[in-house]
C-alpha positions as protocol buffer text, in pm:
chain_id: "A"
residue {
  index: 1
  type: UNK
  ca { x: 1023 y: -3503 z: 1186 }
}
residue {
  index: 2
  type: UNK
  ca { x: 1309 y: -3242 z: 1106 }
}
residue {
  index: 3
  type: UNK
  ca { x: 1608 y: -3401 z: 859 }
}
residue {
  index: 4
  type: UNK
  ca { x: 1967 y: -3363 z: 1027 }
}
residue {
  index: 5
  type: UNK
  ca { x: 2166 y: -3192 z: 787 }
}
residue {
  index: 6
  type: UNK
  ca { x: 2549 y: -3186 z: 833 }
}
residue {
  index: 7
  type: UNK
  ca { x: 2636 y: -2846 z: 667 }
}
residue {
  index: 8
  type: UNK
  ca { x: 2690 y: -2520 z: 790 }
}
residue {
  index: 9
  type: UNK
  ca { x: 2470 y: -2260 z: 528 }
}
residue {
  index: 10
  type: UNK
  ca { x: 2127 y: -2138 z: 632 }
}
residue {
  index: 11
  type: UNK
  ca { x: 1891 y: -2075 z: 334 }
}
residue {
  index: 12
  type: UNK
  ca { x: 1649 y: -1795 z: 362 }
}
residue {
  index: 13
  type: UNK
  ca { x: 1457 y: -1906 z: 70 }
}
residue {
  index: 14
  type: UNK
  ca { x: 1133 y: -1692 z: -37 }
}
residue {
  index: 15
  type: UNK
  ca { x: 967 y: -1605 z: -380 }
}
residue {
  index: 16
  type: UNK
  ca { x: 1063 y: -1233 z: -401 }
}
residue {
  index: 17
  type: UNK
  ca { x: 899 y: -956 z: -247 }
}
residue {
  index: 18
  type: UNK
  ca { x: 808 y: -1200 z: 105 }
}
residue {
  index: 19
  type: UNK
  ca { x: 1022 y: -1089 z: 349 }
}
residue {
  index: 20
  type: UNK
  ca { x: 1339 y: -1180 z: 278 }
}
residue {
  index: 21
  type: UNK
  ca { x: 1500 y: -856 z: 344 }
}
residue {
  index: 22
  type: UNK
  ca { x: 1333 y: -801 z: 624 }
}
residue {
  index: 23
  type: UNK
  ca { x: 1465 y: -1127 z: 776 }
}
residue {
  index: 24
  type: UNK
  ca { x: 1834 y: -1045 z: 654 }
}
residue {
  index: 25
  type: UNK
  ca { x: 1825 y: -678 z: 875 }
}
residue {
  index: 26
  type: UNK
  ca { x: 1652 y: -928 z: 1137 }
}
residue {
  index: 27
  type: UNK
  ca { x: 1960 y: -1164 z: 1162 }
}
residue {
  index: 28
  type: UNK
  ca { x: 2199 y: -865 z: 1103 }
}
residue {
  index: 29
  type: UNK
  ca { x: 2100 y: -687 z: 1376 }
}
residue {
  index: 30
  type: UNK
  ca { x: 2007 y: -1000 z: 1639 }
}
residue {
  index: 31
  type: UNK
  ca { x: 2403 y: -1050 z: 1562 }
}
residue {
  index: 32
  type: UNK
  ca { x: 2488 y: -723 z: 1577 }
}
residue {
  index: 33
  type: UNK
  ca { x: 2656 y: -588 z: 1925 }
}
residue {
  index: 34
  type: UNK
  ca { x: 2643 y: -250 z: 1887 }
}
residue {
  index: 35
  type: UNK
  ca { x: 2379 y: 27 z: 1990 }
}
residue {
  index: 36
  type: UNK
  ca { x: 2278 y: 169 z: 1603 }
}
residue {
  index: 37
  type: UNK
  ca { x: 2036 y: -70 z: 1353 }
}
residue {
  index: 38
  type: UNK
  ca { x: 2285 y: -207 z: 1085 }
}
residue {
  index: 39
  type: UNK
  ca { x: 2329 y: -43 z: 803 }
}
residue {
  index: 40
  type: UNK
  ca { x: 2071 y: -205 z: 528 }
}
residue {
  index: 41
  type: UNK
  ca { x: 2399 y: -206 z: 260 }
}
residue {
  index: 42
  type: UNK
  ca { x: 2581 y: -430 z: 558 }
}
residue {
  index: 43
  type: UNK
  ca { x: 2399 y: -700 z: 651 }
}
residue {
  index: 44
  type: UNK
  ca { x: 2609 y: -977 z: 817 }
}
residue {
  index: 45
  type: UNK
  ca { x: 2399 y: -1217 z: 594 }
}
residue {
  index: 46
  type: UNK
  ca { x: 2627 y: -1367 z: 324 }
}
residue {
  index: 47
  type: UNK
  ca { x: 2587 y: -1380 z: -67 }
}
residue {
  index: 48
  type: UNK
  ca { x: 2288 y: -1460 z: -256 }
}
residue {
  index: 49
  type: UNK
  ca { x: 2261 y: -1845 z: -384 }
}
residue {
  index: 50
  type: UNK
  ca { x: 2298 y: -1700 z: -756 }
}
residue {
  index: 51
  type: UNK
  ca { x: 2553 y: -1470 z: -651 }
}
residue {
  index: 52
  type: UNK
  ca { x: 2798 y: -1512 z: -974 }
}
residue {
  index: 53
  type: UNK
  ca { x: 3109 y: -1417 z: -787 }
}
residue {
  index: 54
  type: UNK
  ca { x: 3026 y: -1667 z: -504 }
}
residue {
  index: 55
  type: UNK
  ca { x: 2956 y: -1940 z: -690 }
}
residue {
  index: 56
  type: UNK
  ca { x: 3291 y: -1900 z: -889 }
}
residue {
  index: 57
  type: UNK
  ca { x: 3520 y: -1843 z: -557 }
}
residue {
  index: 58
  type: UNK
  ca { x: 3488 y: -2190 z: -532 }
}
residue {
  index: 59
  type: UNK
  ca { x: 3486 y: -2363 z: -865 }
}
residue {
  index: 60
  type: UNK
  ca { x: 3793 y: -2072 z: -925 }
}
residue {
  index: 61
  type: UNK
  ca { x: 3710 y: -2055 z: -1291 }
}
residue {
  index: 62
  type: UNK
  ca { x: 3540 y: -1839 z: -1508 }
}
residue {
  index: 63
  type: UNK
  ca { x: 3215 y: -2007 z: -1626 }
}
residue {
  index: 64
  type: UNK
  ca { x: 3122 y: -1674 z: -1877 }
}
residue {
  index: 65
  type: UNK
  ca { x: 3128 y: -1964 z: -2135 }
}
residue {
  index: 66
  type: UNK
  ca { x: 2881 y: -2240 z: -2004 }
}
residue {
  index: 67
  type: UNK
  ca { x: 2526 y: -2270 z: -2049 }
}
residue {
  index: 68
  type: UNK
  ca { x: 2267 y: -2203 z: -1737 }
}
residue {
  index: 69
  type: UNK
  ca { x: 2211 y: -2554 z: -1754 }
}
residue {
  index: 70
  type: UNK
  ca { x: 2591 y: -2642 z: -1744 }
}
residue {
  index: 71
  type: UNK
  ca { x: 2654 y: -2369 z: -1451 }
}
residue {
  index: 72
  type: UNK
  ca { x: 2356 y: -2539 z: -1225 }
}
residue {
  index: 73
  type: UNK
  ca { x: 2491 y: -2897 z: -1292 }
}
residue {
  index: 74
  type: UNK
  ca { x: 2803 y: -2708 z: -1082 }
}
residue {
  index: 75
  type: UNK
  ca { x: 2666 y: -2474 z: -834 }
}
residue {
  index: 76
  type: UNK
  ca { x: 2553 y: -2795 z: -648 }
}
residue {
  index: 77
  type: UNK
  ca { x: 2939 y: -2867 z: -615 }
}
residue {
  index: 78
  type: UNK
  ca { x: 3033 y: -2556 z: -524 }
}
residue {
  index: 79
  type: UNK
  ca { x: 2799 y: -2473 z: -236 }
}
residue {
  index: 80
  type: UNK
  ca { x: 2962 y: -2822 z: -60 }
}
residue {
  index: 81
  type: UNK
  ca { x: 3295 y: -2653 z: -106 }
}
residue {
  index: 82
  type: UNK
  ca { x: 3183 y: -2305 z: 42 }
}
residue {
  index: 83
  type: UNK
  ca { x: 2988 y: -2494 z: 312 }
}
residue {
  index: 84
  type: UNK
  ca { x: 3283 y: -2700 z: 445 }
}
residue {
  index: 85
  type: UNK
  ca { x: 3500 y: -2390 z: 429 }
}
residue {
  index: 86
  type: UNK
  ca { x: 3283 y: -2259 z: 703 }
}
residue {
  index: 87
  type: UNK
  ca { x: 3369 y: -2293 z: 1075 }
}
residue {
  index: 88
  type: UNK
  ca { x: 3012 y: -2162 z: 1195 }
}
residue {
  index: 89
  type: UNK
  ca { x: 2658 y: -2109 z: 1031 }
}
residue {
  index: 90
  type: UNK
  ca { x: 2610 y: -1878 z: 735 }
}
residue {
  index: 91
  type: UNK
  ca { x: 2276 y: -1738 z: 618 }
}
residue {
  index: 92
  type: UNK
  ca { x: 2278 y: -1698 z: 256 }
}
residue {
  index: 93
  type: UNK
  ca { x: 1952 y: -1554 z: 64 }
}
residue {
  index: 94
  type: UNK
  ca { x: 1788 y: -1755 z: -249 }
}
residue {
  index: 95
  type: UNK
  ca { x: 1521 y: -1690 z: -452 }
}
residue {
  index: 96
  type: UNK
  ca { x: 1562 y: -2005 z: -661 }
}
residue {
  index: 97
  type: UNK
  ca { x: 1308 y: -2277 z: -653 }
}
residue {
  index: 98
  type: UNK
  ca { x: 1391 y: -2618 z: -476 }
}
residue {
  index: 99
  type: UNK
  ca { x: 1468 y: -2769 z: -824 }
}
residue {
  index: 100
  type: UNK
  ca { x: 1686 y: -3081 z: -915 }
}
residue {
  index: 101
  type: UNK
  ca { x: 1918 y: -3146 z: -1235 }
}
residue {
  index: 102
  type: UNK
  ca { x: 1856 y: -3460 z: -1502 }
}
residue {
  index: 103
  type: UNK
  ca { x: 2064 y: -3700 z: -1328 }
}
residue {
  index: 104
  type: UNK
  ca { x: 1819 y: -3627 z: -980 }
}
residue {
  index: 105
  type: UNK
  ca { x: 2104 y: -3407 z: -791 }
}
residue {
  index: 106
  type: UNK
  ca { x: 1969 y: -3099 z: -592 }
}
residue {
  index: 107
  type: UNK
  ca { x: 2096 y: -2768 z: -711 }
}
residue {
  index: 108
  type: UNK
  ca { x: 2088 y: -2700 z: -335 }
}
residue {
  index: 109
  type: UNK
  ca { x: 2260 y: -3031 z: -190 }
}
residue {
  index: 110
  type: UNK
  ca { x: 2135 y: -3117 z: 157 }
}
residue {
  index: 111
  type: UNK
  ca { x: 2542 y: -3203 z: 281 }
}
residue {
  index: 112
  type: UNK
  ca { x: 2590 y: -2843 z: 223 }
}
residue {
  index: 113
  type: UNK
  ca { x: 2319 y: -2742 z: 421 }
}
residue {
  index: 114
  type: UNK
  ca { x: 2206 y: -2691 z: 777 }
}
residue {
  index: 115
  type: UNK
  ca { x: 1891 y: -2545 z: 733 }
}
residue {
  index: 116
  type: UNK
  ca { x: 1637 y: -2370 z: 498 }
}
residue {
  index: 117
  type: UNK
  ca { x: 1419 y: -2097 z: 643 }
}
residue {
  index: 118
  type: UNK
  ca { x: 1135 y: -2097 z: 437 }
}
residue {
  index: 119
  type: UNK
  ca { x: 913 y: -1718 z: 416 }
}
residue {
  index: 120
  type: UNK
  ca { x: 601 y: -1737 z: 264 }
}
residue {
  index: 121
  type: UNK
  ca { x: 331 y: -1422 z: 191 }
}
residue {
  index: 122
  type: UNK
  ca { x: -10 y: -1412 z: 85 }
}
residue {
  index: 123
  type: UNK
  ca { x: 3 y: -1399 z: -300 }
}
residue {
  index: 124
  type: UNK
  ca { x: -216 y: -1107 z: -368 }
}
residue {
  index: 125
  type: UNK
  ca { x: 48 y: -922 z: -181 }
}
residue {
  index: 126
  type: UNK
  ca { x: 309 y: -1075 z: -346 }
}
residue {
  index: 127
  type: UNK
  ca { x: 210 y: -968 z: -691 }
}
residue {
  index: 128
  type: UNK
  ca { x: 152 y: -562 z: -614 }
}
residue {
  index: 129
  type: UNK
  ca { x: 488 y: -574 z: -412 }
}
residue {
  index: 130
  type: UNK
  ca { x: 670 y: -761 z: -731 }
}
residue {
  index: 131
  type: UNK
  ca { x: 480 y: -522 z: -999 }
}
residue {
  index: 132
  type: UNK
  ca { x: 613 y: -218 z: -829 }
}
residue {
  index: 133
  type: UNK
  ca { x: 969 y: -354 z: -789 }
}
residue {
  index: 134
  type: UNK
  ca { x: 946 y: -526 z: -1128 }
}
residue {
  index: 135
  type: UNK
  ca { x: 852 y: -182 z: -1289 }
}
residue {
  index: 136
  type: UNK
  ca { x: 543 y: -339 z: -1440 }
}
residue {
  index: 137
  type: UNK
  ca { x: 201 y: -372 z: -1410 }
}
residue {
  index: 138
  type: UNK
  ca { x: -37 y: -617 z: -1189 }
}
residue {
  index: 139
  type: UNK
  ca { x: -137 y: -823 z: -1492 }
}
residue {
  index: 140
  type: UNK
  ca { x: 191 y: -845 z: -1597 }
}
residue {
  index: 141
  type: UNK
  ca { x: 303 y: -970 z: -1215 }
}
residue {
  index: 142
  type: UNK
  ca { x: 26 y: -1227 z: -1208 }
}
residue {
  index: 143
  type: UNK
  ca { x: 160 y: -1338 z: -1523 }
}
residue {
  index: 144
  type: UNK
  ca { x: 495 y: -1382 z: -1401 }
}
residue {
  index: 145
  type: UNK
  ca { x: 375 y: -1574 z: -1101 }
}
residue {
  index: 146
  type: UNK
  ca { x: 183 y: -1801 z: -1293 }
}
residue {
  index: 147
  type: UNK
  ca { x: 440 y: -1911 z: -1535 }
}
residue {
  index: 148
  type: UNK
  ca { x: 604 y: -2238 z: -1474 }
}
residue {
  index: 149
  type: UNK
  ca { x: 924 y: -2119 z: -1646 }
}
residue {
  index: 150
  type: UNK
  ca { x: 968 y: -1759 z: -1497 }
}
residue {
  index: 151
  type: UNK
  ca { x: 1341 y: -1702 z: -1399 }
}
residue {
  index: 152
  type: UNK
  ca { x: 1563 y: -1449 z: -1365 }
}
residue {
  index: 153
  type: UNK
  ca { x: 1856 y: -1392 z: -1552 }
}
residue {
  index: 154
  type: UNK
  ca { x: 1784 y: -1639 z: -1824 }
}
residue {
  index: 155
  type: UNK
  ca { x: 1978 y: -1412 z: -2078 }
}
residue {
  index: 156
  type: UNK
  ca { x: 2185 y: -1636 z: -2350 }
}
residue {
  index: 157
  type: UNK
  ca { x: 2439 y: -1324 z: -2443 }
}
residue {
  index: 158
  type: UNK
  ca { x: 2674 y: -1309 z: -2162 }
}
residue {
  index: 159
  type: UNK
  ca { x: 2659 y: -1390 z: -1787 }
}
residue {
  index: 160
  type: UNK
  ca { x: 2545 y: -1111 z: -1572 }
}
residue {
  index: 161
  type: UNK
  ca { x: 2675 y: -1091 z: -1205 }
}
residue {
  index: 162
  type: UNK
  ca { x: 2377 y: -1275 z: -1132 }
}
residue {
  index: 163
  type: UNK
  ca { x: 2313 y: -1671 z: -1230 }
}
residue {
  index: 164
  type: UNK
  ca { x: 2013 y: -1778 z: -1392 }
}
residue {
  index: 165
  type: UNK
  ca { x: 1737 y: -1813 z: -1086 }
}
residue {
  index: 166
  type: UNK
  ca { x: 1455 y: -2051 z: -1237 }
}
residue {
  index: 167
  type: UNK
  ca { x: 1175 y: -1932 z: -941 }
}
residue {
  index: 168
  type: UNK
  ca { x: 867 y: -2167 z: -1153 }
}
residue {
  index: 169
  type: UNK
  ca { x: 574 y: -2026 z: -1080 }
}
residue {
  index: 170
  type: UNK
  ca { x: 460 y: -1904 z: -719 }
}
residue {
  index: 171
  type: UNK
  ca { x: 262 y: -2215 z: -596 }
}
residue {
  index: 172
  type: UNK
  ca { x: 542 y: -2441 z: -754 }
}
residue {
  index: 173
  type: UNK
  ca { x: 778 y: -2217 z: -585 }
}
residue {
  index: 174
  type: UNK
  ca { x: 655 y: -2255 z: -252 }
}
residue {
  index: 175
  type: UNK
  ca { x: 572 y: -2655 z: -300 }
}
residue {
  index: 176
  type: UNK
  ca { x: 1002 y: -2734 z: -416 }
}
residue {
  index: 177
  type: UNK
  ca { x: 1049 y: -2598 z: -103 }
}
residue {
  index: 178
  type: UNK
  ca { x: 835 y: -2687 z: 146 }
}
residue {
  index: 179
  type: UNK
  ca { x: 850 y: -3057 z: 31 }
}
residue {
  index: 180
  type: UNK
  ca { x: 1197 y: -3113 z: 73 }
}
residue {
  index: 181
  type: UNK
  ca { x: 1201 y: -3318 z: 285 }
}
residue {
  index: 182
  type: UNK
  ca { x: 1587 y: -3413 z: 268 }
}
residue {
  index: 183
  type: UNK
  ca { x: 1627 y: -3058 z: 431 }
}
residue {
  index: 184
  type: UNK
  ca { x: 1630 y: -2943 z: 798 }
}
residue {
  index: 185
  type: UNK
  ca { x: 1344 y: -2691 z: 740 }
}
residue {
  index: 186
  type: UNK
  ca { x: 1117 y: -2445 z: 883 }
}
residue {
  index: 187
  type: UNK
  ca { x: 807 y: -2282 z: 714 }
}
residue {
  index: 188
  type: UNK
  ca { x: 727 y: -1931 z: 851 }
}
residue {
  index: 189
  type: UNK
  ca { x: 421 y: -1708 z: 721 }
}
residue {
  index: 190
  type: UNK
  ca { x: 481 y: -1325 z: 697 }
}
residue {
  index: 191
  type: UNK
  ca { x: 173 y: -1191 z: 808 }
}
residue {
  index: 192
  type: UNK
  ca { x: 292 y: -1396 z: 1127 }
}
residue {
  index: 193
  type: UNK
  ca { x: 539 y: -1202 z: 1117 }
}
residue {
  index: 194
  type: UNK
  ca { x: 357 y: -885 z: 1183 }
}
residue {
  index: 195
  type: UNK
  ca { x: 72 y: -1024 z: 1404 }
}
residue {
  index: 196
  type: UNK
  ca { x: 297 y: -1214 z: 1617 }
}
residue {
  index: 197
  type: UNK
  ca { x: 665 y: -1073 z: 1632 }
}
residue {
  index: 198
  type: UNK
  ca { x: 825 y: -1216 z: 1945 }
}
residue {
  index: 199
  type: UNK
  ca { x: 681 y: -1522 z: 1893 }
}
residue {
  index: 200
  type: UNK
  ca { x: 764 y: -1518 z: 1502 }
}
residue {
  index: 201
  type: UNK
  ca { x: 1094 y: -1470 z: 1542 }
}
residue {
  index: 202
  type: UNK
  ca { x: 1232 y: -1628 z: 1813 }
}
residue {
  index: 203
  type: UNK
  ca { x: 1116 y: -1934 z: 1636 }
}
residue {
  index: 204
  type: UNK
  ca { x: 1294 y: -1845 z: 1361 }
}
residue {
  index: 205
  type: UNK
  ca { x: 1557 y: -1690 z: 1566 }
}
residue {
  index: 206
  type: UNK
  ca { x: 1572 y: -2073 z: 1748 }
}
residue {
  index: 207
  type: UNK
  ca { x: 1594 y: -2230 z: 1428 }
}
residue {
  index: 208
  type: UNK
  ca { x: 1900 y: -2051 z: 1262 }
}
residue {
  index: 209
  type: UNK
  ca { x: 2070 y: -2114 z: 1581 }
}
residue {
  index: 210
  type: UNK
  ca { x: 2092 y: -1779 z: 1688 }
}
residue {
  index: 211
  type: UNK
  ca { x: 2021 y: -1589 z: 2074 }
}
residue {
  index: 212
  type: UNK
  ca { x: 1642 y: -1635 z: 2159 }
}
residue {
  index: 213
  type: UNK
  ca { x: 1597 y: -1500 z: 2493 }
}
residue {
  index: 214
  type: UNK
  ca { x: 1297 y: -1203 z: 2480 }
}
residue {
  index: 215
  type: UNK
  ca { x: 1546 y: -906 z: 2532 }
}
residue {
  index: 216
  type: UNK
  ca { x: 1752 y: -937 z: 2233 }
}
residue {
  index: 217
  type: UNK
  ca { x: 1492 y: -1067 z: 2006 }
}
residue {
  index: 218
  type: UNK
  ca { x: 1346 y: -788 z: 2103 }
}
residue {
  index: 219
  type: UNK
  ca { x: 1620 y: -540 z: 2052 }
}
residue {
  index: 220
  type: UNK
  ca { x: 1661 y: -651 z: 1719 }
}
residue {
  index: 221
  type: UNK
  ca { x: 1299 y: -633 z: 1619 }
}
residue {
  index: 222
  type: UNK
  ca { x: 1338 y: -223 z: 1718 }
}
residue {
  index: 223
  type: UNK
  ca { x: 1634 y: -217 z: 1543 }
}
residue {
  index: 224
  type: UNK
  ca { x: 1473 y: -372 z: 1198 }
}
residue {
  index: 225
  type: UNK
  ca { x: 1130 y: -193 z: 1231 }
}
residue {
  index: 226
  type: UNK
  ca { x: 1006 y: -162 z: 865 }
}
residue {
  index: 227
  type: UNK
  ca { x: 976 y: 198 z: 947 }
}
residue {
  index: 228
  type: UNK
  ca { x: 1361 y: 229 z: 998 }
}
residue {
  index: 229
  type: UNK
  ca { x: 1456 y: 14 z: 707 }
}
residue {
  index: 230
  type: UNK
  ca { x: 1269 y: 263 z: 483 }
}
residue {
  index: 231
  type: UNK
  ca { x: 1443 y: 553 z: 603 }
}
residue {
  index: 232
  type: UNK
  ca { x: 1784 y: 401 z: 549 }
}
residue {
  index: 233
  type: UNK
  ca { x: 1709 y: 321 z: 219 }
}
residue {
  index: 234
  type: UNK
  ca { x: 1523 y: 716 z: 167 }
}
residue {
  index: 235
  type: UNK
  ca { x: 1835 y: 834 z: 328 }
}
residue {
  index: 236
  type: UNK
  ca { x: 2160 y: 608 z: 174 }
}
residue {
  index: 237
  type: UNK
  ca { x: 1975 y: 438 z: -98 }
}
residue {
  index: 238
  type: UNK
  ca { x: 1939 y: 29 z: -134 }
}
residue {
  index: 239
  type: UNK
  ca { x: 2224 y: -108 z: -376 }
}
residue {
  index: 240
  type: UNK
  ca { x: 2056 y: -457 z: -365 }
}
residue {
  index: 241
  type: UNK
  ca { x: 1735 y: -343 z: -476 }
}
């Protein structure tokens, strides 16, 4: 049985490289009301969990000077404040594992939260895709994925515009997430997301609380075809990436 979760942010929560994106130009253009695909550097998706900026709109202070460990024992306290500043769902990306602080607290609390879409891909996949985004090779991304301390921004010279992201390794990854069970959540696989569109989505499309009906599920599917999303980015560039 589903927990009821009182927030209002959706988390599209995936080990990088598993669809993520394509979810985000999914949503985007499901909510978009105009004729042309969205444009891939517009998504109406909000910020990323470890989105530095984000996270300090609502403690409104600079944290340059805390530890990673001091900034997570926060970010917990500042997604309730962004979430209760919201008058209708958000759907915020994070690649963070489902981890929780010394004292037992959530970095992701459930009262913030009304949801957490949960994208999983086959592994082998997982670990070509990452070694050509990660600029490295296979071994290297198998490595990564294996390691029960891989994060992201774990830097101890200065605070990027990113927050440290501990993502475990992959299995552990997918396990934080997928048992919460103090979260609203839904698991979705992304080669089902291929084989099966319209079904695919409009679950997921059901889920976030978005329109379902066939027609503009389908719409939006046409409008986020992988094949389109690669032009844009051939064409304007992808300033996430």
């Amino acid at each position: 049985m589903l927990a009821t979760n009182p927030g209002n942010i959706f988390w599209l929560a995936s080990y990088p490289k598993s669809g993520n994106t394509w979810t985000r130009a999914f949503i985007s253009n499901l909510r978009h009301e105009e004729p042309e695909p969205v444009d891939i550097n517009a998504f109406f998706t909000g910020s990323i969990a470890s989105a530095r900026g984000w996270v300090e709109s609502a403690l409104d202070f600079d944290i340059n000077e805390l530890s990673h460990d001091e900034i997570d024992k926060l970010r917990p306290t500042a997604y309730n404040w962004l979430s209760q500043q919201l008058k209708e769902p958000e759907y915020h990306k994070i690649h963070d594992a489902y981890t929780r602080q010394s004292n037992g607290e959530a970095l992701i609390p459930s009262t913030a939260t009304r949801g957490a879409l949960i994208i999983i891909r086959n592994p082998l996949d997982v670990a070509i895709s990452f070694a050509h985004h990660s600029s490295c090779s296979i071994d290297r991304s198998i490595t990564n994925m294996g390691n029960p301390n891989f994060a992201f921004c774990k830097g101890q010279r200065s605070l990027s515009n990113q927050l440290r992201q501990q993502l475990l390794s992959w299995s552990q990854h997918i396990t934080s997430w997928a048992d919460a069970t103090e979260l609203n959540r839904l698991v979705v696989r992304y080669e089902d997301m291929h084989t099966k569109p319209l079904e695919t989505f409009t679950q997921m499309a059901t889920f976030l609380e978005l329109a379902n009906d066939e027609a503009s599920i389908s719409d939006a599917l046409e409008q986020c075809k992988i094949e389109k999303l690669q032009t844009q980015e051939s064409t304007k560039g992808f300033r996430e990436k």
